[in-house]
C-alpha atoms as one frame of an Amber mdcrd trajectory, in Angstrom:
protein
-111.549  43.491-212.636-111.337  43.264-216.458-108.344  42.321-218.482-108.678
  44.788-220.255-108.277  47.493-217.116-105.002  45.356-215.898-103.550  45.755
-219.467-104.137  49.645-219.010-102.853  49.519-215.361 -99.262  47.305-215.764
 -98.937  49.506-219.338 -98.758  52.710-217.475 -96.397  51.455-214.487 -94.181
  50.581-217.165 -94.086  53.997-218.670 -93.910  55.387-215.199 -91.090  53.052
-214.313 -89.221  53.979-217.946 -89.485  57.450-217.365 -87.680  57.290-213.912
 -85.179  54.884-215.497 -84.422  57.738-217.995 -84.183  60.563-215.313 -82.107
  58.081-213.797 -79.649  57.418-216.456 -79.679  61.516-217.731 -78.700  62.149
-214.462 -75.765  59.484-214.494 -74.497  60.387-217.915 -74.543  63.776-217.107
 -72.445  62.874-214.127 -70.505  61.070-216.014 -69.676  63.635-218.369 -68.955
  66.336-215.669 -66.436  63.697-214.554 -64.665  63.795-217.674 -64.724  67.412
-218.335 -63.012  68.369-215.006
């Protein structure tokens, strides 16, 4: 496999793994917030 093709692959698990890290931490805030509110 090229270096160039493992580059590609481990820079797109990292913006899949980012992206669930931000769902992740909307969904606490927003927890967070609802905690506050009530």
């Amino acid at each position: 496999m090229s270096p160039s093709v493992l580059i590609f692959r481990l820079t797109l698990l990292r913006l899949l793994v980012n992206r669930a890290v931000d769902r992740t931490a909307v969904v606490q805030l927003s927890a967070g917030s609802r905690d506050i509110l009530d």
